[in-house]
N, C-alpha and C positions, 0 to 999 in steps of 0.2 A: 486501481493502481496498475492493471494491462498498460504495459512499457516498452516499448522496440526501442533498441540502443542499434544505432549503426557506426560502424567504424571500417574501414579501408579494406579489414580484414575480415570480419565476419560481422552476424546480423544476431541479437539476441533477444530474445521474445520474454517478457519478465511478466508471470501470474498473467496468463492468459484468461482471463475470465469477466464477466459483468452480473452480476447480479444485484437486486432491489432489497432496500431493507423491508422485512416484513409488514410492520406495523410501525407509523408514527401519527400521532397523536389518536392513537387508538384507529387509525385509517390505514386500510391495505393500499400497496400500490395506485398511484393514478395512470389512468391511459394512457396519460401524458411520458411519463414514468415509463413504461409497457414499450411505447413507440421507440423513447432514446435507447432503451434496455438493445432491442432487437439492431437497432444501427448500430451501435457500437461494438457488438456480437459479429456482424459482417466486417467491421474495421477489424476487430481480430483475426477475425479466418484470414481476410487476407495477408494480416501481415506475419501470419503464420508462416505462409503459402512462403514468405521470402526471407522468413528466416531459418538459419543455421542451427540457433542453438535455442532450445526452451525451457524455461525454470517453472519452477514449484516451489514458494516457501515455505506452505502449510497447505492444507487441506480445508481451509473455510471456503465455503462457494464462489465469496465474490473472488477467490484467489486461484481458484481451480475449475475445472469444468470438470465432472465424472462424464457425462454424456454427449462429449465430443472425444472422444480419442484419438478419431484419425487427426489429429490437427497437427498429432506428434509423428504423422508418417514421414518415415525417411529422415528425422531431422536428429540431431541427440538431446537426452533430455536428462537434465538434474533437477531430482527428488529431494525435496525433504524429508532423511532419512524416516521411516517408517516405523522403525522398532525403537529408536532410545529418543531419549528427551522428547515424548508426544504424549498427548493425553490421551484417555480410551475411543474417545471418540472418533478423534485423528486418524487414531491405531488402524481402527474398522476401515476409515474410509481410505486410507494410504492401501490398504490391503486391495480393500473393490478398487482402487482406480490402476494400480499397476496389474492387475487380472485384466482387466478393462483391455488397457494398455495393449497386452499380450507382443504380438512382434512388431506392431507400427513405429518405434521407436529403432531405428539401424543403432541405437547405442543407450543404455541407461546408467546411469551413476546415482551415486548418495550425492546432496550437495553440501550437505553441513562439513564445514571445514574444508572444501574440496578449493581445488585453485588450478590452472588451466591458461598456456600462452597459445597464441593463434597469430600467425605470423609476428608480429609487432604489438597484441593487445592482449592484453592479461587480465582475466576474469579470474576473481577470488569471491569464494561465498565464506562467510564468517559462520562460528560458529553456531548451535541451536541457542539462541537467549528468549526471554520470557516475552509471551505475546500479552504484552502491556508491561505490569506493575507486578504484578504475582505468576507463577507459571499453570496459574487454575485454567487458564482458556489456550494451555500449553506452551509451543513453544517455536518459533520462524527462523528464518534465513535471511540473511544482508548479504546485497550481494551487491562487488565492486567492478566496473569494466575502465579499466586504465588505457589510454592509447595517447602516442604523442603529444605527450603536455595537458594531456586533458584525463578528469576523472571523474566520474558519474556512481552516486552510490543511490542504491534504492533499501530502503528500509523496510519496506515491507510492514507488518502491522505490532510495529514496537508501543506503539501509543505514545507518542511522545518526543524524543526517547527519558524517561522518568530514572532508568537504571544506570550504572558506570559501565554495565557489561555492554550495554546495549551502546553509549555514548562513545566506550572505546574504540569501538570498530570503527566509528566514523570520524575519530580524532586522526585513528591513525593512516586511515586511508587518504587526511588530508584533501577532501573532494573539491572541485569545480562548478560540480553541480553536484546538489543535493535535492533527494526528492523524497520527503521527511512525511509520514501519513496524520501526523502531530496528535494534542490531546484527547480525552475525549469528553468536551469541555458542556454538550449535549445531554449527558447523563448524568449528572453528580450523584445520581445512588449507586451507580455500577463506576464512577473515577472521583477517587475524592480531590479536593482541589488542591491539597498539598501538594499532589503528584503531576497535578497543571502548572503548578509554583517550579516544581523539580523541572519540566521540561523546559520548559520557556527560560530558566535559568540556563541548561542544559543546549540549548539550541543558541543561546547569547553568545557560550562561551564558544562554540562552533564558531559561530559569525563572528567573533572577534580575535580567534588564534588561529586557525584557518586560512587557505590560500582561496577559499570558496567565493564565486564569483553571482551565483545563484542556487538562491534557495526556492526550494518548489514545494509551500505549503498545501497540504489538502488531504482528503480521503475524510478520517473523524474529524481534523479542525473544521471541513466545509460542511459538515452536517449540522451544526453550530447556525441559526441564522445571525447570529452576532457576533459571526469569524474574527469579524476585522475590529471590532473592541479589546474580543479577550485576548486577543494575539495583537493586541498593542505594543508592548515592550516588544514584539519580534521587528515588527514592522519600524519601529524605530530604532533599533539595533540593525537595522538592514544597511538605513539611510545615513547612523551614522558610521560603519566600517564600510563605506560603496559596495554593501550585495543587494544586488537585484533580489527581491521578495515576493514573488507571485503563485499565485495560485498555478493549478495544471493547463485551466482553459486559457488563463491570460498570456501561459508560457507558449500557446499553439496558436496565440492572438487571437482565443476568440470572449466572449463576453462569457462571464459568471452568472452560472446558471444552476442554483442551490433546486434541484427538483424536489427533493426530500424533505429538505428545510422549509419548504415552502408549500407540504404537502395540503395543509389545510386551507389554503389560497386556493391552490388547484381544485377542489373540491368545492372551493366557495363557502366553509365552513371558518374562515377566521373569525368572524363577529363574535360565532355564536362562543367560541372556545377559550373570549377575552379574558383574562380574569381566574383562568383553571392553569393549577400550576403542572408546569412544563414538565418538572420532573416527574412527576407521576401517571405520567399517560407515555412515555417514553419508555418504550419493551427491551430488554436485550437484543443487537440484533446477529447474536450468534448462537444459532441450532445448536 
C-alpha cells in the first residue's frame, strides 16, 4: 500500500514500506517474492528522497519500516498516534520506532484526526477506526489529499471497508480516486463472509453516490487468487456508474502479478496441494 501522491504543492509518501507475508500454503517466502521485495524497497527510498511529507497508519511491517529511519530525514512526518486507540503490540512498536526516529524527522505530529493546507492542497487524516471488523489487530489512519478538483483517499488497512466508521470518511471526503485495501476474502477463518457481504455492499454504495472516478482495488482483495470472482458485484458496479476498477499494477499499467497468491506455483508445489483446503494452511499474516 506504499503510495506517493504528488500535487503542484507538495509530495506525500503514504506507509512507506514492503514487506512478504510469512507463510502461505504452509510455504515461506519465494525467491521470486525476495527479489520483487527488495525492488520495490529502492522504489521507496527513492520516492522518499522527493518527498515532502511522510505518513504512518499503524505499525504492521508491510506499513512501516523500523529499520530504515533515515528515510524520514529532513522530511515531516505523521504518526499514528502511539498512546490511544492502538493495541499492545502497536504500543511497543510506535514507542521503538519514534526512539528509532530520534531527530531525522525536521517535524513530527500525531496523525489521527490531524488536517493540514499546503499552498492549495489539503491533507486530512481521519480518525483512528478499526483495523478490519473488530479493533483486536487495533486501529489505522485514512488519509485524504484534496487539490484542484481532485481527491485521492488511501484507506489504509480497514479491510474492506465492513464498518460505517470506516465507510464515513470516504463518503464524506467524496473521493476521485480511491485506493481501498478491500476484504479479506483469502482467510475465511480470520474474516467471516458476512463482513465480505458488508464491504462490497459498502464499496457499491461508494461507486454509486460518489463523484469517484477510480477505484484502486488491492492489497487483501489481491492475495485472493480469485480476486476478480469474489469482487464481482464491484466490478460490475464499476461498469455500471463509469468508474474505472483496477487493481494498483493495472493503474501504473502494468500486468497483475498475484506473487503470494500464486505461491505454491512458484515453488512448483500446485499439484501436489490439489485437493487441501485453502483455509487451513492459510496462517495470519499479522505478527
Amino acid at each position: 500500500m506504499a503510495t506517493c501522491v504528488e500535487t503542484p504543492d507538495v509530495t506525500v509518501l503514504i506507509d512507506p514500506s514492503v514487506r512478504l507475508g510469512r507463510y502461505r500454503y504452509d510455504l515461506p517466502p519465494h525467491e521470486i517474492e525476495e527479489d520483487r521485495q527488495r525492488t520495490l524497497w529502492r522504489e521507496i527510498r527513492e520516492a522518499a528522497k522527493r518527498a515532502d511529507i511522510l505518513t504512518v497508519s499503524h505499525y504492521h511491517f508491510d506499513h512501516h519500516n523500523p529499520d530504515a529511519p533515515s528515510i524520514y530525514k529532513g522530511k515531516q512526518a505523521f504518526l499514528k498516534d502511539g498512546k490511544f486507540h492502538i493495541n499492545r503490540s502497536q504500543r511497543e512498536r510506535a514507542t521503538a520506532f519514534v526512539k528509532a526516529l530520534k531527530k531525522y524527522p525536521k517535524e513530527v505530529q500525531v496523525a489521527d484526526g490531524n488536517a493540514l493546507d499546503v499552498g492549495g492542497t489539503e491533507i486530512v487524516f481521519s480518525p483512528a477506526v478499526p483495523h478490519g471488523y473488530t479493533d483486536e489487530l487495533g486501529y489505522v489512519v485514512m488519509v485524504r489529499v484534496a487539490q484542484g478538483g481532485e481527491t485521492f483517499v488511501h484507506t489504509s488497512d480497514v479491510q474492506g471497508p465492513p464498518l460505517k466508521e470506516q465507510l464515513s470518511f470516504i463518503l464524506d471526503s467524496d473521493p476521485t480516486v480511491l485506493y481501498v485495501d478491500g476484504p479479506m476474502t483469502h482467510m475465511p477463518d480470520h474474516y467471516p463472509e458476512e463482513m465480505t457481504k458488508r464491504s462490497i455492499a459498502n464499496l457499491t454504495r461508494i461507486l454509486r453516490t460518489t463523484g469517484i472516478r477510480t477505484l484502486i482495488l488491492d492489497h487483501h482483495a489481491l492475495r485472493d487468487r480469485d480476486w476478480r470472482e469474489r469482487m464481482a458485484p464491484i466490478l460490475a458496479a464499476g461498469e455500471e456508474h463509469d468508474v474505472r476498477v483496477v487493481t494498483a499494477a493495472e493503474f501504473l499499467g502494468k500486468a497483475v502479478d498475484q506473487l503470494e497468491a500464486n505461491r505454491d506455483k512458484l515453488y512448483g508445489f500446485e499439484r501436489k496441494l490439489e485437493g487441501r483446503d485453502e483455509s487451513a494452511r492459510v496462517r495470519s499474516p499479522f505478527p
